[in-house]
C-alpha positions, 0 to 999 in steps of 0.5 A, a space after each residue: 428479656 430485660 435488655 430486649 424490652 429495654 432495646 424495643 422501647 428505645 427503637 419505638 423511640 428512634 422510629 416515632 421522632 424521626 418524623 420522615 420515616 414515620 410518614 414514609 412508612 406508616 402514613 402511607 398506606 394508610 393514605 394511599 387506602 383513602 385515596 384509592 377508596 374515593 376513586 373505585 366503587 362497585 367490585 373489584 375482581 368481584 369482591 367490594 371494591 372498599 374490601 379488595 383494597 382493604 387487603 390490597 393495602 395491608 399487603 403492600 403495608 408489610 412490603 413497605 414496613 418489614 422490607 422498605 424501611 427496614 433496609 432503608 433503616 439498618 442500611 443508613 445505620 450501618 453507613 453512619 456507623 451506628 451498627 459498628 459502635 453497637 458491635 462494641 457495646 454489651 449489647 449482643 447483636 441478636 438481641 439488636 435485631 430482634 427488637 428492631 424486628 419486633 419494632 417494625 412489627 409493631 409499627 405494622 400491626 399499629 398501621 393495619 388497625 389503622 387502615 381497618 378502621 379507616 375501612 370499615 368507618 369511611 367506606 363500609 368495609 366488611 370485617 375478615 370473615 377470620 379474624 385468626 387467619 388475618 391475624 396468621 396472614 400479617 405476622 406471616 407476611 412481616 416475618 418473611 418480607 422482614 427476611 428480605 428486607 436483611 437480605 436488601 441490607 446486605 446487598 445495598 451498599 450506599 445510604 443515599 441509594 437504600 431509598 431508590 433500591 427499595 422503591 424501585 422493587 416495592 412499587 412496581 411489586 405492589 402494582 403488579 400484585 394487586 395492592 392498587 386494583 385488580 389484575 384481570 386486564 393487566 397483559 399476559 407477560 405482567 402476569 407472568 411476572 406477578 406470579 414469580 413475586 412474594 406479594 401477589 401469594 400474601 395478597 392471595 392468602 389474605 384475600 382467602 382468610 379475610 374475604 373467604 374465610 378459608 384456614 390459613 392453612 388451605 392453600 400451603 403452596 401460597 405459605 410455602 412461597 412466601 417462606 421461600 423468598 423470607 428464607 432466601 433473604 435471610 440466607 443472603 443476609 447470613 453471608 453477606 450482612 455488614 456491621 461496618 460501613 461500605 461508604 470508604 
C-alpha cells in the first residue's frame, strides 16, 4: 500500500507540471461548460438548459480524462521508453497502473467538482436530485472508459498519432451523445450511430441519477453497456498491451 500511495503521489506530480496536459484534460470541459452555458437558455430536450449541459459536460469529462488522456499518456510513455525502464525496477506493473488509474480519477472527481460549482454559482443549476447515484455514475463511467483507454494504448502504435486517434473518437462521440446539446433533430442515421456508443448510456444513466433522481441501478441495460465497452477494452489490452516501444 505504501508503494501504491508512493506512485500515486508521484503521477498527481507528473500530471499537474506537465501544464499541456492539464489544460487538455482538465481545463476543457470545465471551459467548454462556460462557453455552451453563455450560449443556450430555456431547455434542453426539457430539462434546464444549465442542468442538461452540466451532465452533458461531466459526461464528456470521464471520456476525455480516463480515455483521451489516459492513452494519450501511457501511449507517449511507452514510446519514450519510460514503460520499458519501469519493467526493470522493483516497481510491480500492476501496482504502476493502478496509481495511474487512481491518478486520473482523481483528477476527474477534481474536475466534476470544478464543473458543478461553475453550475450552480454562474448559471443556477439545480443540485443532483441523488447525490449517491451521481457519485455511482462517475466512478462508474471512469472505471469503464479507463478500460478503453488500455485498450487505445495497445492498438496505437505512434506517440505523435495518440492525439489525433483520440480525438478523432472522442469529439465525434461526445456530439453525437449529447454533451453539447440536445439530440432530438440530429438525422435518423446519427441516431442510429449514438445508440452503438458508451457515452450516450453514461450520459442517459447521469441524466437519470442526477435530473430524475432514479436508483442507479434502474436502467441495468444502460450499466450492462457501458461495462460491456470497459470490458472489451481491457480484453484487447490484455492481449495486446506493450511495455516496449512500437517506434523502430
Amino acid at each position: 500500500m505504501r508503494l501504491f500511495l508512493h506512485e500515486l503521489r508521484m503521477q498527481q506530480k507528473l500530471f499537474w507540471r506537465n501544464r499541456e496536459s492539464a489544460v487538455f484534460v482538465f481545463v476543457f470541459p470545465p471551459m467548454l461548460f462556460l462557453l455552451l452555458g453563455a450560449v443556450y437558455s430555456g431547455t434542453i430536450e426539457g430539462y434546464p438548459a444549465a442542468d442538461a449541459l452540466l451532465v452533458g459536460l461531466i459526461g464528456y469529462g470521464c471520456a476525455n480524462t480516463a480515455f483521451a488522456g489516459l492513452a494519450i499518456t501511457l501511449v507517449i510513455r511507452r514510446e519514450s521508453g519510460v514503460l520499458k525502464r519501469l519493467r526493470a525496477t522493483p516497481l510491480p506493473p500492476a501496482t504502476y497502473l493502478a496509481a495511474t488509474l487512481a491518478s486520473t480519477l482523481a483528477v476527474f472527481l477534481l474536475q466534476t467538482a470544478v464543473t458543478l460549482l461553475l453550475g450552480f454559482t454562474l448559471y443556477g443549476a439545480h443540485q443532483p436530485r441523488s447525490w449517491a447515484g451521481l457519485v455511482g455514475a462517475v466512478l462508474l463511467g471512469v472505471a469503464a472508459f479507463a478500460g478503453m483507454g488500455f485498450g487505445a494504448t495497445a492498438l496505437i502504435r505512434s506517440s505523435e498519432g495518440a492525439s489525433a486517434v483520440v480525438n478523432l473518437v472522442v469529439l465525434p462521440m461526445a456530439f453525437l451523445s449529447g454533451s453539447f446539446g440536445g439530440t432530438g433533430g440530429y438525422p435518423q442515421l446519427l441516431r442510429v450511430v449514438a445508440d452503438v456508443l458508451p457515452l450516450t448510456y453514461l450520459i442517459q444513466l447521469l441524466r437519470d441519477v442526477y435530473l430524475r433522481g432514479e436508483a442507479l441501478w434502474a436502467d441495468p441495460r444502460q450499466i450492462a453497456i457501458v461495462s460491456a465497452w470497459g470490458l472489451v477494452g481491457l480484453a484487447i489490452a490484455w492481449r495486446r498491451f506493450g511495455w516496449e516501444p512500437r517506434e523502430r
